[in-house]
Backbone as ProteinMPNN parsed JSONL, in Angstrom:
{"seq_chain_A": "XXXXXXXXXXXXXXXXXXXXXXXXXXXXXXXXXXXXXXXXXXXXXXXXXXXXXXXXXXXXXXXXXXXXXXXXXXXXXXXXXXXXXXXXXXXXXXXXXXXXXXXXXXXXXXXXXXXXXXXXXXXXXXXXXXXXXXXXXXXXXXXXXXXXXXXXXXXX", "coords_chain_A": {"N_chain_A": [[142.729, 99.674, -2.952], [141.088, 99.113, -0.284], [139.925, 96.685, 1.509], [137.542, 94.973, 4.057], [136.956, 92.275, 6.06], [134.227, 91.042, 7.838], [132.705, 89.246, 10.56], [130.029, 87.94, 11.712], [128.946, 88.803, 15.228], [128.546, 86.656, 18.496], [126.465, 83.785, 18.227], [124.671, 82.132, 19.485], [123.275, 79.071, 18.704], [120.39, 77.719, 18.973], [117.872, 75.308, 18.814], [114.947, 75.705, 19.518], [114.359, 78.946, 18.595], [114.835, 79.083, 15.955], [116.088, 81.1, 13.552], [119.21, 82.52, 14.394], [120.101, 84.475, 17.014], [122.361, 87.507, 18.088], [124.119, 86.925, 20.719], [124.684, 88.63, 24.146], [127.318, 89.046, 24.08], [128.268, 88.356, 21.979], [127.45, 90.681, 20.871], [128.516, 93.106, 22.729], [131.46, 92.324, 21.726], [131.497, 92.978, 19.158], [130.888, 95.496, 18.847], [133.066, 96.399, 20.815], [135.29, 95.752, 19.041], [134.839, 97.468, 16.291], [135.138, 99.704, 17.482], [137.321, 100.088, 18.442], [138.759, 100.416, 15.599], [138.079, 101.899, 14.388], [138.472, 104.76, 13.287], [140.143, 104.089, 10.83], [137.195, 102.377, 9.453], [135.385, 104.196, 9.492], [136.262, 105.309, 6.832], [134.427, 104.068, 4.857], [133.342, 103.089, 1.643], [131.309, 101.395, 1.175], [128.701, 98.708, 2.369], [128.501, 95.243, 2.26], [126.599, 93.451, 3.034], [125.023, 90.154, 4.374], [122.024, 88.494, 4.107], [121.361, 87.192, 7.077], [119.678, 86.822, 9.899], [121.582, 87.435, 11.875], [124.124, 88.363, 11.055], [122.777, 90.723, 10.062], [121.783, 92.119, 12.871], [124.575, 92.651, 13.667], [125.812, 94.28, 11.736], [123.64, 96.254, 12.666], [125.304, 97.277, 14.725], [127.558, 98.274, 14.028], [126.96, 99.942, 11.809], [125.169, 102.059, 13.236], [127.432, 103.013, 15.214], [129.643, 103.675, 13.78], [127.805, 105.387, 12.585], [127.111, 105.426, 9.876], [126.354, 106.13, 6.612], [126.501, 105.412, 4.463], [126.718, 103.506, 1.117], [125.031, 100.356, 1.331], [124.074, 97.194, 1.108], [122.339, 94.091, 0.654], [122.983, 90.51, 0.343], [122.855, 87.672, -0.68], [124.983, 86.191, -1.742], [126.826, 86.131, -0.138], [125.835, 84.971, 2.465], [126.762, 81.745, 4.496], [127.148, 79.094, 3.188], [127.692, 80.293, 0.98], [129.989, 80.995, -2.006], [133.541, 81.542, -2.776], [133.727, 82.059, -5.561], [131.181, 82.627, -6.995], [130.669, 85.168, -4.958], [133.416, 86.933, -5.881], [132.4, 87.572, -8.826], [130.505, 88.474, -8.424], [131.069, 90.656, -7.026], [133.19, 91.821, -8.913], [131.354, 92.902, -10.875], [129.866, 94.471, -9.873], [131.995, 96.373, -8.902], [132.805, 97.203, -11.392], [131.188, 98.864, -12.37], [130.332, 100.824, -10.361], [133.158, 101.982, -9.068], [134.947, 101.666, -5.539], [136.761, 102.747, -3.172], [136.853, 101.298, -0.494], [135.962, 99.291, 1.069], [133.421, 96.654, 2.659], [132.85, 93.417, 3.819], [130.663, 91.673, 5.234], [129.914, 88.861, 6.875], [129.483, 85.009, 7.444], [131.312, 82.104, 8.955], [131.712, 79.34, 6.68], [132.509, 81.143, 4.794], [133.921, 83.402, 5.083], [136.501, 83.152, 6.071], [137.238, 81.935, 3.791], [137.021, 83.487, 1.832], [139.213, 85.246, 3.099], [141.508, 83.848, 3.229], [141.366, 83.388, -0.03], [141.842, 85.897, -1.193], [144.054, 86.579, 0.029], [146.217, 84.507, -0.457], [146.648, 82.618, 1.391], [146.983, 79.868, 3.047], [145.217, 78.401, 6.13], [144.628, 80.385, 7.268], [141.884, 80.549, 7.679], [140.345, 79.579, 9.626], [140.958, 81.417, 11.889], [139.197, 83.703, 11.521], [137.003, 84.203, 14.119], [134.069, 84.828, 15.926], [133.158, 87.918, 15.059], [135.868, 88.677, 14.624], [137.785, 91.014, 12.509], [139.402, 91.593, 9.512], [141.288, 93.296, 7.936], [142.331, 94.027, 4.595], [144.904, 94.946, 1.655], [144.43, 95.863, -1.328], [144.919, 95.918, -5.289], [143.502, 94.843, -6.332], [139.967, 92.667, -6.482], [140.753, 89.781, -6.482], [142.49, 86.506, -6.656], [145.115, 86.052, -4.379], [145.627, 88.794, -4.699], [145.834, 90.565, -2.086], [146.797, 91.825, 0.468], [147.329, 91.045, 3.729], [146.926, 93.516, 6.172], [146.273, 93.328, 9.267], [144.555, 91.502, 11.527], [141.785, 91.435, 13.688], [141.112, 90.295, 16.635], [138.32, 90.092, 19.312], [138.916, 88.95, 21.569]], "CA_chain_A": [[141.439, 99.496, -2.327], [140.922, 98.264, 1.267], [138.738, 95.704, 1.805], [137.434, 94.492, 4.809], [136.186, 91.364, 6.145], [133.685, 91.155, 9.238], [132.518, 87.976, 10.97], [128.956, 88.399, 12.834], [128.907, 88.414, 16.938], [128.573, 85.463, 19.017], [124.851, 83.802, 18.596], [124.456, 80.597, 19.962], [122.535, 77.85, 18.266], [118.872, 77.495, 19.948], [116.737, 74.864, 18.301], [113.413, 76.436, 19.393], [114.129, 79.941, 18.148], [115.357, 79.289, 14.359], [117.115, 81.78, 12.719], [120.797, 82.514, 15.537], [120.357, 85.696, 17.094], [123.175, 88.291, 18.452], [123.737, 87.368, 22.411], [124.866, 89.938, 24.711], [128.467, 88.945, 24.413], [128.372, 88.946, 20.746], [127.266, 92.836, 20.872], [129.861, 93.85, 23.049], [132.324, 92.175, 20.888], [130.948, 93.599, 18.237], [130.769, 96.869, 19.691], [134.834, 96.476, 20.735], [136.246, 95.585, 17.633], [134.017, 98.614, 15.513], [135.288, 101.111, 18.214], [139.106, 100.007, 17.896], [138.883, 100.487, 14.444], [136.341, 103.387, 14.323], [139.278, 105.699, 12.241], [140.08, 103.228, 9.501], [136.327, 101.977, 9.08], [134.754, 105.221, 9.203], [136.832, 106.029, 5.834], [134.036, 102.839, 4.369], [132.236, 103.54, 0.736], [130.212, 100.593, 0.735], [129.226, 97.76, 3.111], [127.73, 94.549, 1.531], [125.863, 92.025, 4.111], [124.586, 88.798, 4.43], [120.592, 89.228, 4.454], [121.043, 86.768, 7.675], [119.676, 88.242, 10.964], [122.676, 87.966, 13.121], [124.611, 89.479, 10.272], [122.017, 92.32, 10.295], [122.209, 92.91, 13.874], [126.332, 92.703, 13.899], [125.624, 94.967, 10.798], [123.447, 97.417, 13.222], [126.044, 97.803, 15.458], [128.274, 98.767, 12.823], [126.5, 101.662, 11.29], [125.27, 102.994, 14.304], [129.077, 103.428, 15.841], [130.696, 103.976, 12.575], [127.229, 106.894, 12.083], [127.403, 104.951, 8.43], [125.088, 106.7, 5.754], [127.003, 105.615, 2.663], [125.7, 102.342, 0.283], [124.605, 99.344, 1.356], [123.343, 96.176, 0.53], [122.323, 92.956, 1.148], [123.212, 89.913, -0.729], [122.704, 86.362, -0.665], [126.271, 85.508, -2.153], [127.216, 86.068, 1.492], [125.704, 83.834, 3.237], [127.59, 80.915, 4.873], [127.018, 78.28, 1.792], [127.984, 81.201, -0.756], [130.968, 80.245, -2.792], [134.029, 82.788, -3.274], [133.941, 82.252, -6.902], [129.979, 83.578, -6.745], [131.46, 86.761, -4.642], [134.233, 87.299, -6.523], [132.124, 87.815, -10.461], [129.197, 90.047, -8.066], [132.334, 92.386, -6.484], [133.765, 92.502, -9.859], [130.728, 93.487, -11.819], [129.481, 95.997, -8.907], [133.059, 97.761, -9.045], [132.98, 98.1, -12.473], [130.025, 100.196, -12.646], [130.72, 101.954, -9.455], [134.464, 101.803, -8.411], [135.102, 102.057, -4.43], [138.433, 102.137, -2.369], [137.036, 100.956, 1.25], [134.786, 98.031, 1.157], [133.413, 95.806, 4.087], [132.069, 92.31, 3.646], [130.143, 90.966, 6.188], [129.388, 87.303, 6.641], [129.983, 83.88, 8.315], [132.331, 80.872, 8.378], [133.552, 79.17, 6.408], [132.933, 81.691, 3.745], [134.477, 84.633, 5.402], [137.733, 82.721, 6.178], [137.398, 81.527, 2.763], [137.522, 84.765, 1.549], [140.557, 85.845, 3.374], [142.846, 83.173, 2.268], [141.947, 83.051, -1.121], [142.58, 87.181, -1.581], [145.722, 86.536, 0.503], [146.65, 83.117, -0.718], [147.276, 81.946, 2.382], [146.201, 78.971, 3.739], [145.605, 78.222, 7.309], [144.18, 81.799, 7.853], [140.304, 81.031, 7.716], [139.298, 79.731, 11.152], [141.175, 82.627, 12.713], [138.158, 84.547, 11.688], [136.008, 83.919, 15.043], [133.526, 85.607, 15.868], [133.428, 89.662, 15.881], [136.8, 88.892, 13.932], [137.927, 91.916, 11.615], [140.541, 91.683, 8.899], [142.197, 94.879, 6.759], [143.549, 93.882, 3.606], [144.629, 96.017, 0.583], [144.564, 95.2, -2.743], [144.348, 96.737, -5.87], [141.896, 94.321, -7.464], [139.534, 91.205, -5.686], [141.159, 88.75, -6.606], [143.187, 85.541, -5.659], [146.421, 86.25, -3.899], [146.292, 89.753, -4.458], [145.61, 91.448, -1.013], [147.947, 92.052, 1.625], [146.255, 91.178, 5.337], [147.372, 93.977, 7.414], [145.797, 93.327, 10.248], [143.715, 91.101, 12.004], [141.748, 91.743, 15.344], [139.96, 89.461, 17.487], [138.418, 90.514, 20.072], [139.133, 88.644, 22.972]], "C_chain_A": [[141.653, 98.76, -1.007], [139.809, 97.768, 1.377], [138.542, 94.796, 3.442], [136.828, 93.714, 5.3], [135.666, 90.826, 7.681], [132.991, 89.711, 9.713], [131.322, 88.445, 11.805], [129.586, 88.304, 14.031], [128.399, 86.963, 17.101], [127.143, 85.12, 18.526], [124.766, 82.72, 18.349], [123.104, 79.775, 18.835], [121.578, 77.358, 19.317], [117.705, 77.055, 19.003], [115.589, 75.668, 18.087], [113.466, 77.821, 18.642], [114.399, 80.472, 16.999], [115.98, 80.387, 13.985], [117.681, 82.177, 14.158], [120.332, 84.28, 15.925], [121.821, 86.277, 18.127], [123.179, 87.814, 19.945], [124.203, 88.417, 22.773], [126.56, 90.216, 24.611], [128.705, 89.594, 22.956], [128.217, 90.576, 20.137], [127.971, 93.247, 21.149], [130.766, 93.612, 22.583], [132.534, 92.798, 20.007], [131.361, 95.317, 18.069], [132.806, 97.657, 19.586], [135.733, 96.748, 19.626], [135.598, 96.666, 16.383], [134.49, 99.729, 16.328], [136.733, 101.106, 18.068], [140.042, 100.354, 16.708], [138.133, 101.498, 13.455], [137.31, 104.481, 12.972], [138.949, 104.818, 10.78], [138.32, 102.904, 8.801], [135.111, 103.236, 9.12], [135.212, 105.924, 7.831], [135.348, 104.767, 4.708], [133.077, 103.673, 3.167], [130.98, 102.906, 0.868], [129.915, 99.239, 1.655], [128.164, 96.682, 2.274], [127.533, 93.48, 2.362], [125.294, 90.804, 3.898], [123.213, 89.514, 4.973], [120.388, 88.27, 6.119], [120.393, 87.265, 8.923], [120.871, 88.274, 11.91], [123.815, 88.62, 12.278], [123.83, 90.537, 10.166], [121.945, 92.991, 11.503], [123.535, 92.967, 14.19], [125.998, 94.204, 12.864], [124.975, 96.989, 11.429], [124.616, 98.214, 13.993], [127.185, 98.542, 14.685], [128.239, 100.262, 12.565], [126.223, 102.419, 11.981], [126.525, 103.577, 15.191], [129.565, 104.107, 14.977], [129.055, 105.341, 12.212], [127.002, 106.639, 10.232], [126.324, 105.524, 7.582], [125.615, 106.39, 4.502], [125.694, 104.152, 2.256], [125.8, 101.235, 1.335], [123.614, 98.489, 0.878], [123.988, 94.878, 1.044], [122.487, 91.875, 0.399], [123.63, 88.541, -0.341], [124.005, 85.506, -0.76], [127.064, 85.331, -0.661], [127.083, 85.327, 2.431], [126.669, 82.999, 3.604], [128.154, 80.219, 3.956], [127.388, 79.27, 0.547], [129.577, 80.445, -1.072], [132.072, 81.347, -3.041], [133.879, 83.172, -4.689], [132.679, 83.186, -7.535], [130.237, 84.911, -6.313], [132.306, 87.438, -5.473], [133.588, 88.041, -8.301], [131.201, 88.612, -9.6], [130.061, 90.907, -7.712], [132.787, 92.657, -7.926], [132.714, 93.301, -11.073], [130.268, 94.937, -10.871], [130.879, 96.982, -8.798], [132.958, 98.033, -10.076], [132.031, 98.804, -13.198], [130.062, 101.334, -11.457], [131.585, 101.551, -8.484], [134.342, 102.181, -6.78], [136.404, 101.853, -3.736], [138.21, 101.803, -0.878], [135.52, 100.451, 0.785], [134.647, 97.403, 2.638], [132.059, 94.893, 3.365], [131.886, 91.988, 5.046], [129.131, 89.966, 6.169], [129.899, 86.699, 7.408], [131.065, 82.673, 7.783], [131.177, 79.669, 7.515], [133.653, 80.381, 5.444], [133.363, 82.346, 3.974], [136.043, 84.189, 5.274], [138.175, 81.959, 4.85], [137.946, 82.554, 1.686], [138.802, 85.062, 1.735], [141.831, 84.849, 3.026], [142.197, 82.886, 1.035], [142.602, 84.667, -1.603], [144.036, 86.898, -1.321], [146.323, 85.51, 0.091], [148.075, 82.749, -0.04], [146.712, 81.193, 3.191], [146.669, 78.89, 5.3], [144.765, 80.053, 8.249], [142.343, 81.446, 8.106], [139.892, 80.728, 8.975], [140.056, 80.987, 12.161], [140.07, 84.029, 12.72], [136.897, 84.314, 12.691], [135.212, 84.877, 14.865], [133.565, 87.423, 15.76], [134.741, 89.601, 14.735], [136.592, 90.063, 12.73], [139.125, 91.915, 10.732], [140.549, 92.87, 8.186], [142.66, 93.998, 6.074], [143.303, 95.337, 2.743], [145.001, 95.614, -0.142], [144.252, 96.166, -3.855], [143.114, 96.043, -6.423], [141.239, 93.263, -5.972], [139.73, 90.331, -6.502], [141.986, 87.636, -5.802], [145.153, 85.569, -5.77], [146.456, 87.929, -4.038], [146.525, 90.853, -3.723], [146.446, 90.668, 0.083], [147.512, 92.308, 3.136], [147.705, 92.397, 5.811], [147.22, 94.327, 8.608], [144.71, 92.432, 10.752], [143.069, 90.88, 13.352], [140.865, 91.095, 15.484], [139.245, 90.248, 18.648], [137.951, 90.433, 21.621], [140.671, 89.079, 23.359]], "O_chain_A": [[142.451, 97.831, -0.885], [138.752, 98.398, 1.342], [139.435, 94.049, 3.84], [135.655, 94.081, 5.239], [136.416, 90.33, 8.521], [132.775, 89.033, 8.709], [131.55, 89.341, 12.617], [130.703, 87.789, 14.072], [127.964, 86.24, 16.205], [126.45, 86.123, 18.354], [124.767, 82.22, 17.223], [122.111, 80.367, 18.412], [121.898, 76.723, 20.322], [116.855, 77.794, 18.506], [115.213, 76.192, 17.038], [112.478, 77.945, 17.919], [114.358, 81.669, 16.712], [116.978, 80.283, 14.698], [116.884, 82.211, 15.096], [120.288, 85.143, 15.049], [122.304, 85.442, 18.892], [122.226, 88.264, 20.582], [124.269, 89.326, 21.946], [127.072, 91.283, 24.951], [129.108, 90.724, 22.678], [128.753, 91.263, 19.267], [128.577, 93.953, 20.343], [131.537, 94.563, 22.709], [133.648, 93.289, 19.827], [132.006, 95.975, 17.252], [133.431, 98.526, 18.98], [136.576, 97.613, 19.389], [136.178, 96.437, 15.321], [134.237, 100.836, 15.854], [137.318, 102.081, 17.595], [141.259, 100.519, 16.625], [137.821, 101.669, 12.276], [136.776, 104.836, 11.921], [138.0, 104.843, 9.996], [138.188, 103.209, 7.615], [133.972, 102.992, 8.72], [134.695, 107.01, 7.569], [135.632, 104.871, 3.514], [132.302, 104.587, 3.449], [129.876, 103.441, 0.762], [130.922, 98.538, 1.757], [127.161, 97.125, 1.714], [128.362, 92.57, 2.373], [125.146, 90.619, 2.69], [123.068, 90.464, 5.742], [119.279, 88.497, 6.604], [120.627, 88.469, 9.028], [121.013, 89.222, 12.682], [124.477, 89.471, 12.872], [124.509, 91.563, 10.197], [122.003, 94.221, 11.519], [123.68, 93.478, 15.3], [125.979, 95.256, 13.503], [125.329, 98.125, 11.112], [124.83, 99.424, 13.924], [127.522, 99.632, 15.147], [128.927, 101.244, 12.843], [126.687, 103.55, 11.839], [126.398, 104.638, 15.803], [129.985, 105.225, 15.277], [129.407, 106.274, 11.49], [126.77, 107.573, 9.464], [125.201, 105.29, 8.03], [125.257, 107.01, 3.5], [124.579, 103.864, 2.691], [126.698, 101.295, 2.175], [122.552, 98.833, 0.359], [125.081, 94.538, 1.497], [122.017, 92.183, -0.696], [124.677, 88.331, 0.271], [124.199, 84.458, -0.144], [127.782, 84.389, -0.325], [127.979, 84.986, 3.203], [127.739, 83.33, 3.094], [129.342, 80.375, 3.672], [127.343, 78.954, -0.642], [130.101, 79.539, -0.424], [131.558, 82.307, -3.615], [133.887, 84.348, -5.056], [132.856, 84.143, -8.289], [130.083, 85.831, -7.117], [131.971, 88.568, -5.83], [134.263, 88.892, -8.88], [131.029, 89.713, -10.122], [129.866, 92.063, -8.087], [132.771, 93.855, -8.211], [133.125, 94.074, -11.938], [130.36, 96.118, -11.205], [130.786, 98.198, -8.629], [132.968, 99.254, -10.228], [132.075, 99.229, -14.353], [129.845, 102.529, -11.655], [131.288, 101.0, -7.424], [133.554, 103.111, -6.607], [137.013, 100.785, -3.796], [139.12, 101.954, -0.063], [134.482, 100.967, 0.37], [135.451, 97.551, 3.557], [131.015, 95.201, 2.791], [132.777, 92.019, 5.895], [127.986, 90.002, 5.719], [130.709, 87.211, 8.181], [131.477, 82.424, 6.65], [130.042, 79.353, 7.872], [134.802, 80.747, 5.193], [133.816, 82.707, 2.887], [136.779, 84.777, 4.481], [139.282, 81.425, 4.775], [138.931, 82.484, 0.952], [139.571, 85.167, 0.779], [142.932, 85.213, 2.613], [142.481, 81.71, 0.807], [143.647, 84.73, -2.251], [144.966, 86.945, -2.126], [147.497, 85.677, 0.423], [149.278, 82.627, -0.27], [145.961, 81.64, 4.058], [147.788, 79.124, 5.758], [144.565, 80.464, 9.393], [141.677, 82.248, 8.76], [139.106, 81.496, 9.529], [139.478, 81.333, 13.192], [140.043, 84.986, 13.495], [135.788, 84.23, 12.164], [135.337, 85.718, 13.975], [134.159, 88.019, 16.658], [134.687, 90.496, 13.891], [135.545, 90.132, 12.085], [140.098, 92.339, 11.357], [139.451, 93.344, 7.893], [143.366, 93.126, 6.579], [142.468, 96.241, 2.795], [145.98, 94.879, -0.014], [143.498, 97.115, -3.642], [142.058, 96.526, -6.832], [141.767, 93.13, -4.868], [138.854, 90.053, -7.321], [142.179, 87.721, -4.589], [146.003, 85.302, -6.619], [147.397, 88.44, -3.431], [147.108, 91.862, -4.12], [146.646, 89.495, 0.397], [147.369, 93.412, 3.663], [148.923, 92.221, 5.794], [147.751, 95.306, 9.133], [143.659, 92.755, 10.199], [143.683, 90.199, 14.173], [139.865, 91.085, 14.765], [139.852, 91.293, 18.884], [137.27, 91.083, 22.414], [141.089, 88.914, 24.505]]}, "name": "protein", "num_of_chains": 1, "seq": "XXXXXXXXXXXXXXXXXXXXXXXXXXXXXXXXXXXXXXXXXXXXXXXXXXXXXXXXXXXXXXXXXXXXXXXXXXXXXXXXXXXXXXXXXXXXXXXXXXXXXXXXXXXXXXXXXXXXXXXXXXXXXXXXXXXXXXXXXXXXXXXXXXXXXXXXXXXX"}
């Protein structure tokens, strides 16, 4: 299975306008790193989001490039404050009612970089997930240690 782990676009912190939205930089980042990777992530069964809005507009840009019509869903465990151990028992009950071999999580720090070193169990990997950041692993299961980063693109 290939699993992949997406980091929203840039979106500054602006008291007055509460919930973070997408700036212009963050889009084209966005944009970059979904077009670089357009082969591999166009092979995707299932993408599972953070209901946040700058994960939903990173999320647009996504499906509209990638043309995406498969499953999705949105899901709270995602969020920033989610917990891997929370992710980890919802991915394993949602594969084992309907198996997939090309996943994409999309979410924020710390939990994203939390994510990727505990699959890989390798510490030192999570703030390398900046913004826009995209990792490839492959694994056969989600679990801890047993995915193999092969690749990670920033995209500055």
């Amino acid at each position: 299975m290939y699993i992949y782990l997406l980091r929203h676009g840039d979106a500054p912190f602006d008291a007055i306008c509460g919930e973070r939205s997408l700036s212009n930089q963050g889009k084209a980042e966005t944009q970059i790193i979904v077009e670089q990777h357009l082969e591999s992530l166009s092979k995707l069964n299932l993408i599972i989001c953070s209901p946040v809005l700058r994960a939903r507009q990173t999320l647009q840009i996504l499906t509209e490039t990638l043309n995406y019509s498969g499953r999705l869903l949105f899901e709270d465990v995602l969020r920033s404050e989610g917990s891997v151990s929370s992710l980890e028992q919802y991915i394993d009950t949602l594969l084992a009612s309907q198996p997939v071999d090309q996943i994409l999580l999309l979410g924020h720090q710390p939990l994203i970089g939390q994510i990727l070193e505990y699959l890989t169990d390798e510490t030192g990997l999570a703030w390398s997930m900046g913004t826009s950041a995209l990792a490839t692993l492959e694994a056969p299961v989600f679990g801890r240690g047993c995915a193999e980063l092969k690749s990670l693109a920033q995209p500055h």
